[in-house]
N, C-alpha and C positions, 0 to 999 in steps of 0.2 A: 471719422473716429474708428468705424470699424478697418478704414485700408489701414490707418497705423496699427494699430490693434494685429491685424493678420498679419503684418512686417513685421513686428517685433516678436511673433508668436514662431516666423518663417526662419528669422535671428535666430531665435534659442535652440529651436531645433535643427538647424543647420550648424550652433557651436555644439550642442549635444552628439551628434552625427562625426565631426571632426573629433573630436574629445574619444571616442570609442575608437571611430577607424586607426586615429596616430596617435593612441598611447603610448606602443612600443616603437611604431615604424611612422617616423615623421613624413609629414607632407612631399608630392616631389618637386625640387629645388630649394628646401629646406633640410637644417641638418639636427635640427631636436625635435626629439618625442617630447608628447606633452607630458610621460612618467617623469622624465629628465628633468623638466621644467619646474613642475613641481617639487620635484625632490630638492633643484635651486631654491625655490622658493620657503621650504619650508627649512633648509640651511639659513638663510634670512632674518625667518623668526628664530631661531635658537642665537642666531651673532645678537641680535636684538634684544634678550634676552637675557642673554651674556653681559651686553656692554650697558647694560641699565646700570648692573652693580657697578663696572666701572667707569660708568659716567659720574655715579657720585665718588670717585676719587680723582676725576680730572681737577685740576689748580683753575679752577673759576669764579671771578670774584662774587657771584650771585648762589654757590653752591651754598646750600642750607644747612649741610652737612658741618663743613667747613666753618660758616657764620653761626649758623646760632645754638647746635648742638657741641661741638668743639671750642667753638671763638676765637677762630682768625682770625686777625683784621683785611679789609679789603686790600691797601697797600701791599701789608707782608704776603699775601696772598699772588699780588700782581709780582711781585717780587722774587718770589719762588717759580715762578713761571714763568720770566725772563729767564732765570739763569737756567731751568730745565727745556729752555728754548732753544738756548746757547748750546746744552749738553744734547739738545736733540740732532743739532749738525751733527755730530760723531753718530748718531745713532740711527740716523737717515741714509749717510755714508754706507755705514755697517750696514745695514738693511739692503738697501739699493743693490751693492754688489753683491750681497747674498741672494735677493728674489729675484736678481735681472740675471744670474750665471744658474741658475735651477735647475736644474736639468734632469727629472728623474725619471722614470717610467709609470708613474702616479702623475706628472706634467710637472708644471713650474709654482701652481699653488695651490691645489688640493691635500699636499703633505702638511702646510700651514693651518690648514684649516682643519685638521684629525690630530695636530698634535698640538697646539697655540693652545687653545681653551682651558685646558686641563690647571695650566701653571700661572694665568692669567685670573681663571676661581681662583684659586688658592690664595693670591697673592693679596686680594679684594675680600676675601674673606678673614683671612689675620688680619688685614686691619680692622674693618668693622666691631670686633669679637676685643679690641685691645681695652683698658680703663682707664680713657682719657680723665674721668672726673678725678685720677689721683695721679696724676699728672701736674708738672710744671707748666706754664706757658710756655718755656723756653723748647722742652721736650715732644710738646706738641708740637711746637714747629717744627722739629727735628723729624718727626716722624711725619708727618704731609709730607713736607719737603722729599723724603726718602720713599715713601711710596707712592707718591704721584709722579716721584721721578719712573719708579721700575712700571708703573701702568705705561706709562709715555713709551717707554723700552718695547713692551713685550705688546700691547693691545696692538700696534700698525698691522703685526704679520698678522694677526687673527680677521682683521677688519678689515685690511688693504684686501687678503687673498680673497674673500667673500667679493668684493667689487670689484679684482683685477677679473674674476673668473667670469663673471657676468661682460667681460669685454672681449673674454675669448671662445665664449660659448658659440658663436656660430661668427662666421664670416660676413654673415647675410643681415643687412642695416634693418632689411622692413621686419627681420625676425627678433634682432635684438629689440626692439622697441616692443614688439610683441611678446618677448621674454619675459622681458624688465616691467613691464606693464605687469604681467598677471603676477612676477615676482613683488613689486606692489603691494599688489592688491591680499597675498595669502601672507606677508609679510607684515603688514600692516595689523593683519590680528592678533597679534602679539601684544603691541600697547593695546588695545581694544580690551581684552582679555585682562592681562595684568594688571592694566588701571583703574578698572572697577574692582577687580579683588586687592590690592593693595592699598586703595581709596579707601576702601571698607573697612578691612582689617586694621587701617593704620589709624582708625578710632577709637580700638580696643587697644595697642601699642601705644598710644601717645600722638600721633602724628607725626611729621616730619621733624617735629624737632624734638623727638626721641629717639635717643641712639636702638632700640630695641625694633625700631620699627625696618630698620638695615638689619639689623641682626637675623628676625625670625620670619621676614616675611622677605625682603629682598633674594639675601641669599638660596632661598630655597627656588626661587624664580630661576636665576642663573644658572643653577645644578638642573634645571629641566631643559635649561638652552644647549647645555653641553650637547646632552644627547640629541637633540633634534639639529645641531647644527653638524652631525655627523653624514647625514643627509643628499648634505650638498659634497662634504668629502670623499663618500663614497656611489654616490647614483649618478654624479655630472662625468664630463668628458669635457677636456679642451682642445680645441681647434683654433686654429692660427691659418693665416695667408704665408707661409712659408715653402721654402725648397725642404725638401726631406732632408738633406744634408746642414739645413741648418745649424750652428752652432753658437748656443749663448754665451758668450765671449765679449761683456760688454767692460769697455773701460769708464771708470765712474768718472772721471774729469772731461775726457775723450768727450763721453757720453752727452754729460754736463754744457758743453761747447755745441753738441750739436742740438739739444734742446732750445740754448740760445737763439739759433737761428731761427725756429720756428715764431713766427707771427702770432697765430692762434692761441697758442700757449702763454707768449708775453701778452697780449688781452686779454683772455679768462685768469691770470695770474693777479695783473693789476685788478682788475673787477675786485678780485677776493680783498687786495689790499683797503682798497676806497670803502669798505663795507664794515670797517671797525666799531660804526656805532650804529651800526642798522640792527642789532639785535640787543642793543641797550633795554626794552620790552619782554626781554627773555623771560623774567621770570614772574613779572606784573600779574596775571591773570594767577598763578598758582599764590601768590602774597594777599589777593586779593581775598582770599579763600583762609589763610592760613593767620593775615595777621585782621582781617576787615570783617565777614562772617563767623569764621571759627567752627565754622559748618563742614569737616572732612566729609561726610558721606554728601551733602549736595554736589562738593569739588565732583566725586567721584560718576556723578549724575550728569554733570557738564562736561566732564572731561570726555566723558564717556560718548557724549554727544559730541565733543570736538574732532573726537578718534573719527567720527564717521567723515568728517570733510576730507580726512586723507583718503577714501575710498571715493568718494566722491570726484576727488580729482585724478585719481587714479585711473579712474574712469573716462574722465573729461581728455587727458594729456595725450594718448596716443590719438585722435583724434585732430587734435590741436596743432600737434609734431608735424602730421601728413599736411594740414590746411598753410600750417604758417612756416615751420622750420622752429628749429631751435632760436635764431637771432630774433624774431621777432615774439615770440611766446616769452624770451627772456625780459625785452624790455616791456612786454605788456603786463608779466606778472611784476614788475619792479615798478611799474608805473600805479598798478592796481594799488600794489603794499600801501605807496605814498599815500594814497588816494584815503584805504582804509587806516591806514594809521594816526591821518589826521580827524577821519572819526569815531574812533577811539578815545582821541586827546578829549575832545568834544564830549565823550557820552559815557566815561568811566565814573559816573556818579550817579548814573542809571545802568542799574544791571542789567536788566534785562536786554537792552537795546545794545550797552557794552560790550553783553556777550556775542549779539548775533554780528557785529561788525569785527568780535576776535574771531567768529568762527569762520565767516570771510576772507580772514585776516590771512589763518591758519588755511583754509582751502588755498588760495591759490600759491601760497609757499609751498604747498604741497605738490605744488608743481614738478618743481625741483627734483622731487623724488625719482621721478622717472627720466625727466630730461636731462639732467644732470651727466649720471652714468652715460647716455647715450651722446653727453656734450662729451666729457671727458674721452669716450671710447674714438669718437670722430677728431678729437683732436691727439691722440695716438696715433690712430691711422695714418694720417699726413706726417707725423713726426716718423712713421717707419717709410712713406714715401720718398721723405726728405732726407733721411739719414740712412735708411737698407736694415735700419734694427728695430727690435721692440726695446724699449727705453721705458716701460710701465711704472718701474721703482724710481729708476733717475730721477722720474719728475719729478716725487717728492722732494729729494734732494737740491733739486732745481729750487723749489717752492723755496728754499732759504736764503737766498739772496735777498729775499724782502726783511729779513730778521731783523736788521736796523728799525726798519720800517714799523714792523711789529710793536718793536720794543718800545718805541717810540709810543705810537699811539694805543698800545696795552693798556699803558696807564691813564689813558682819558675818564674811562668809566668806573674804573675805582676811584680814582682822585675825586670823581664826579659824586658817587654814593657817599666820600668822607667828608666833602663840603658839605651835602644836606643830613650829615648826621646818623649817618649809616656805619660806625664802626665795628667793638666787638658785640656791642649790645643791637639788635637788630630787633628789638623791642621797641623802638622811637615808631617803628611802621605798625604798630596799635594805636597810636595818633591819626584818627581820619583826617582834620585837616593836614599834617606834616605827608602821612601818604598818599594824598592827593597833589599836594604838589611836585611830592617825586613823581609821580605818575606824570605828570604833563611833560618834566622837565623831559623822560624818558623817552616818551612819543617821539616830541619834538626833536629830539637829539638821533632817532632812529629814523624819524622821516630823514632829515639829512643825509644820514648814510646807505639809505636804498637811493635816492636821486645822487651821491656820488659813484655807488656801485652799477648806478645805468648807465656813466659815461662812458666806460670804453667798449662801450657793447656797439655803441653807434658804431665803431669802424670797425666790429667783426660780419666778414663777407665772404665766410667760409658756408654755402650754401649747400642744400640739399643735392643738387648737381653736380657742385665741384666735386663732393664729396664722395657722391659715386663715379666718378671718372676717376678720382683715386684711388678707390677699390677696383677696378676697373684694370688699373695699370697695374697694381701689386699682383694681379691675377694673371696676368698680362708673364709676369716678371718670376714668380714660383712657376710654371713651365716652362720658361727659356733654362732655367736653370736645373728643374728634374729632369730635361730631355739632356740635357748634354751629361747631367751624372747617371742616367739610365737607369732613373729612381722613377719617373713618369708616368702616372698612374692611367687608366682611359679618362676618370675624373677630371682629375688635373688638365688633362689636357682642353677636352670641353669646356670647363671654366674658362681655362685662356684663351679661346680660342674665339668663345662666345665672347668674350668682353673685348675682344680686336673686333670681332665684327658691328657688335652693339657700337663701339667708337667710330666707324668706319660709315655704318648706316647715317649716325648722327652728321656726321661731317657730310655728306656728301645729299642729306634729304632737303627738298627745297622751302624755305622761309615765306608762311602766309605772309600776307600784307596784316598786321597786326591793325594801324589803323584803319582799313577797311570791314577788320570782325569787331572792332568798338563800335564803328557806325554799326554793323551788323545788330550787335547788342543793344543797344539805344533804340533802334527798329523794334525790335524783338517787344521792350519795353511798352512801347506807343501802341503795341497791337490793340484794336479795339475789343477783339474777342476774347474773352478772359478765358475759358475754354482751350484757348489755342495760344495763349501769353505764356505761360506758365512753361510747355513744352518749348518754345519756340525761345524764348528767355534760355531754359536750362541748356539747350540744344547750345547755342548762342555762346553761353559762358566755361561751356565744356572746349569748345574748340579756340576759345581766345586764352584756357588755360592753358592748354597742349601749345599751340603756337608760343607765349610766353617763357613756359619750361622749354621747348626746342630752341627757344633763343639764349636761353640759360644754359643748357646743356653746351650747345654751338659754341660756347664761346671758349666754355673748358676744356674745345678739342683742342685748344693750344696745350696744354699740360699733355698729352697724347702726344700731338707731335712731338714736342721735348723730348721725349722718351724714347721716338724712335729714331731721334738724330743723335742722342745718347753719346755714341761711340765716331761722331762724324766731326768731332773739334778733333785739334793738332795734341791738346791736350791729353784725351780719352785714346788717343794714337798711341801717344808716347806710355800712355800707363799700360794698356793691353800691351807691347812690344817688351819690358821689365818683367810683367808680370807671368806672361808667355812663356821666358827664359827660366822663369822658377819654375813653375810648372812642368814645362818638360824635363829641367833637369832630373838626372837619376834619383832616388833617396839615398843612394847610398856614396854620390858624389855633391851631394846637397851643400856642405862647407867649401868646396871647389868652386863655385857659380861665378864668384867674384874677380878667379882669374881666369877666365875663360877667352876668348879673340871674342865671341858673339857679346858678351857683356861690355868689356872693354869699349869696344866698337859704336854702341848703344850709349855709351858714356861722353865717347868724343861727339858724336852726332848731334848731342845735345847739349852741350856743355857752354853754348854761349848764351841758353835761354836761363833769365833771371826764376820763372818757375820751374823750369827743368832741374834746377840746381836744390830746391827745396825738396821737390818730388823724390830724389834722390838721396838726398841726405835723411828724410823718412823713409823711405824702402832700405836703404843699410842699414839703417838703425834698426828696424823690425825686422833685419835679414840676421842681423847679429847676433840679438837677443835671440833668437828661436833655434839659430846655433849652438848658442850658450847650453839653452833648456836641451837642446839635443844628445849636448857630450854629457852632458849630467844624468839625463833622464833614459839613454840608451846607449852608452858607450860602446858596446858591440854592436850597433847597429841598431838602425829602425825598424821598429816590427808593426805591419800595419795590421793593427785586431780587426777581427771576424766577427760584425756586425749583429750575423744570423748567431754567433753563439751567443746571448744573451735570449732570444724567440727558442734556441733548444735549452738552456736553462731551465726557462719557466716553463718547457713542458715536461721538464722531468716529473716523476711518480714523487706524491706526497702527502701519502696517509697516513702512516706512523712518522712518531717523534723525530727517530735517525734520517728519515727522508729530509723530513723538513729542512732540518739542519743541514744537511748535503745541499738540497737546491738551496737556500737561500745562501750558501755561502758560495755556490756558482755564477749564480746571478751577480751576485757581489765581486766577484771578480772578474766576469765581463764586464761589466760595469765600469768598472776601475780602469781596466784595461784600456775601452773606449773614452773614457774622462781625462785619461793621462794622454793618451795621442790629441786628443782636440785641444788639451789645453797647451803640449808642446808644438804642435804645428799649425798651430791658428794663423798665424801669416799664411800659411801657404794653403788651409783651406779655403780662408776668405778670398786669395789671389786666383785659387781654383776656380770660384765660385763667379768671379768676376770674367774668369776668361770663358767660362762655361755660357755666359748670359751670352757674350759676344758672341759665339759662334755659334749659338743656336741663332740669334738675331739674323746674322746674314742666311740662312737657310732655312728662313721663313716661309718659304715656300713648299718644304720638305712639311713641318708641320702644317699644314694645309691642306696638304693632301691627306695625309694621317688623318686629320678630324673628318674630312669630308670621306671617307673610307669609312670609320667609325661611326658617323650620322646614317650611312648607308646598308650598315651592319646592323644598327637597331634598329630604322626601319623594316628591314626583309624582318626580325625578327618578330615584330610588332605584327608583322603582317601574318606571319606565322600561327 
């Protein structure tokens, strides 16, 4: 008792210790400070905050809002939500290309996140404040309909850029876990917090099904989110696995086709579809309170106690991540649900017992919180392996191809609430027996939908391994490409240089006899001495784990090789040999390429291959077009912008007004400058950028020496 006791005493004061040293200056091989992290985190709780108010304007058929203070009906409800589904393609579209082309010197989503809130209150607040009670039915639906449309519009960029930022906060997988974990856990006091003062208060207002109780206690919540979720827009930083020359230049269909491709993505995709009635329970335990006890300050006492399971697992999950991986943590929590939701069905007539199998319930859903992000982030990762781009927005976009799908099974759980009598009157659920039966049917129709949502998890085999071998080769791949644009930092190159080597160790270390450290373990077991079991066990299962992960590892060094035979098909020949010819062409003889003897020449050479011909007829086209944009965009000629003017810009003097005004309208026109050349000659940076990888590739051995000159350097200094 006392050795745990002095561990976990050794614990605290070794995170205390850490917590002090990398406040400002994070750990080394890490790239956040813990001020950073938290400053994430407490951005977290203000989007949380935020999106309370507009959760109750989401179109969901169990809003309360909606049912029993309004009176929708569930139908018209599912109904409005189809066709705002329909209108969410355009507005995904819209999105997608707007947050995937981003580019500012704030990054790709911290500008969302300091300017989305503001118009997003607003918009959640007119409505709450309107007088539905003199109101037609017809007019009510006019107005859901219209602002749950413009929530749908406007809430993504506020709520995507909080979760896209959290995937590009560090590079580093055992960091983001450690991020996302503490973000969690600080985030998580938000409902903690809010739900016992709004619990409370919403006894003196009426309760839920008083409009008063949105009015004076919600809104005022939200207006406190704004500001804390300034937070995360102004104290984080993003980092990316890119070449410094990167250019966000994503085509949203383009884009779309290559999401396609990805595996991972069409699994956790389908997962989400199969899962339409796994949350039919959504709002049981708050009904239970609302239409069964009538008790708000108890809700507020439970809730409050339910808050706690999410810190609980918060706690539990980055633990769980390192033990099991993401695939198997998913289907054990989707197994668990099944588990407790069947008793739930069983014990919803005994509260107390009810509640401890909903808080169960809610613990390991609470899983999600953390894993989730870090599934999502690991299935980007492979998607910029796969494709060379970050695609973060597309997905979304991606995501609507199931919208049939949707639509379809949308209407299950209303249609289901209107069967047992659930319309505009939501007063039927002051009936104990009537609400106990919807309670069952609920369970039972959600157990289903967790055991269809764990199907296609079986064949996700995107592992902890593979996954770092794909980080591995992106790192690999942003140095071939900053050494040949002579952007290559000492960083940079170390990262790459170590993740060739880390692939190269794995590939070539020798393979235990795996069956021989099981008998080993089974020995270890039978030991007589309990004394000497215990180590001899642990010893045992430490080194049959290592063996295991090096067989896991081993296997993904085919994705390594791939990479570096890259350019050694007839195919990856013929592209570097077009792309080459652009490349060196002059700028200023750029629309000339086509009649060249070298192009020509490249044309007949290759002109009986049925790919060749495609390759070809894509490269003119994208040589055409950026033609086009050339005579238009610089008819006297290309003028290629100065980079470093935008870094002297922002250091111009700006302490009076007139200053300000001067830099910010320099900035803005470097700006400009650089956004107009990337946008006109994005063929030929992306062809740069292609030929750039190539020839660092083949003088791979030039970087090698570099690193090993550099490793040599910080030693003497070290030594120093």
């Amino acid at each position: 008792m006392n050795l745990s006791s002095n561990k976990y005493v050794r614990e605290a004061k070794s995170f205390i210790h850490d917590l002090i040293s990398q406040w400002k200056v994070p750990a080394k091989g890490n790239y956040v400070s813990y001020k950073e992290i938290i400053n994430y985190s407490i951005g977290g709780m203000g989007r949380d905050m935020v999106l309370l108010l507009a959760n109750y304007l989401g179109l969901g058929i169990g809003n309360t809002l909606f049912g029993s203070v309004i009176g929708i009906r569930p139908t018209h409800i599912q109904t409005m939500n189809i066709i705002v589904l329909i209108m969410d393609i355009f507005f995904v579209a819209l999105r997608a290309k707007i947050m995937d082309n981003t580019n500012t010197r704030w990054g790709r989503f911290r500008p969302y996140i300091a300017l989305v809130p503001v118009p997003l209150f607003l918009i959640c607040s007119v409505f709450v404040f309107l007088p539905f009670d003199m109101m037609t039915y017809t007019r009510k639906l006019m107005l859901v309909f219209s602002f749950g449309a413009a929530v749908v519009f406007v809430r993504p960029y506020f709520d995507g850029a909080i979760s896209y930022l959290g995937n590009v906060i560090t590079p580093n997988t055992k960091e983001r876990t450690k991020i996302l974990t503490i973000f969690s856990l600080v985030y998580s006091l938000a409902p903690t917090i809010y739900n016992i003062v709004i619990n409370v208060l919403a006894d003196i207002t009426g309760g839920y099904t008083d409009i008063r109780t949105y009015r004076y206690i919600i809104v005022p919540v939200a207006a406190i989110g704004i500001f804390f979720s300034m937070f995360a827009a102004f104290g984080c930083k993003e980092r990316y696995i890119k070449p410094k020359g990167y250019v966000p230049r994503a085509n949203l269909f383009q884009s779309t086709r290559e999401i396609f491709k990805n595996k991972y993505w069409w699994l956790r995709t389908l997962s989400t579809w199969l899962a339409f009635m796994e949350w039919a329970v959504g709002n049981m335990f708050l009904w239970s309170f609302v239409y069964g006890s009538q008790d708000m300050s108890s809700y507020a006492v439970y809730n409050f106690i339910l808050g706690e399971s999410a810190t609980i697992a918060m706690l539990m999950t980055p633990f769980l991540l390192n033990k099991w991986g993401n695939r198997k943590l998913i289907v054990v929590q989707n197994s668990l649900n099944i588990v407790f939701l069947g008793l739930i069905a069983l014990t919803f007539k005994m509260p107390l017992i009810f509640f401890v199998f909903w808080f169960l319930n809610s613990l390991v859903n609470y899983f999600s919180v953390v894993y989730k992000p870090v599934f999502t982030a690991e299935v980007n990762d492979y998607q910029q392996y796969i494709s060379g781009k970050r695609l973060d927005s597309a997905m979304s976009f991606a995501d609507k191809i199931g919208l049939p799908i949707t639509m379809l099974t949308g209407y299950f759980v209303p249609m289901l609430f209107e069967s047992l009598g659930i319309t505009t009157d939501y007063d039927i659920l002051y009936e104990p027996m009537v609400r106990n039966n919807i309670f069952m049917v609920l369970c039972v129709c959600s157990m289903i939908g967790a055991a269809m949502n764990l199907f296609p998890l079986c064949f996700y085999d995107y592992s902890k391994e593979k996954h770092q071998m794909v980080v591995r080769i992106l790192r690999f791949r942003v140095m071939l490409s900053d050494n040949m644009s002579g952007q290559m930092s000492d960083q940079t190159l170390k990262d790459g240089m170590e993740a060739y080597h880390q692939y190269l160790d794995i590939k070539s270390a020798d393979m235990p006899d795996i069956k021989m450290l099981k008998e080993n373990l089974h020995r270890a077991k039978r030991e007589s001495d309990k004394s000497k079991r215990h180590d001899a066990v642990k010893a045992a299962k430490a080194k049959l784990n290592e063996a295991v992960k090096l067989k896991s590892s081993k296997k993904e060094c085919v994705l390594f090789d791939n990479e570096l035979k890259k350019f050694d098909s007839e195919e990856a020949k013929m592209h570097i040999a077009f792309e080459s010819l652009l490349v060196d062409c002059p700028v200023d003889k750029m629309d000339n390429l086509t009649n060249t003897a070298e192009f020509n020449g490249l044309m007949s050479s290759y002109a009986n291959s049925k790919k060749a011909k495609k390759y070809i007829k894509s490269f003119l086209k994208k040589y055409h077009v950026m033609n086009r944009k050339i005579k238009k965009n610089y008819p006297e000629g290309i003028v290629v912008p100065d980079r470093k003017e935008v870094e002297r810009a922002e250091q111009m003097p700006h302490s009076t007004k007139e200053e300000i005004t001067v830099r910010y309208k320099a900035i803005r026109t470097a700006s400009l400058k650089i956004k107009k050349y990337e946008s006109v000659m994005r063929f030929y940076l992306e062809s740069q950028a292609y030929v750039n990888e190539y020839q660092s590739r083949i003088h791979l051995d030039t970087l090698e020496k570099k690193y090993q000159s550099l490793i040599l350097q910080e030693a003497e200094m070290q030594a120093e």
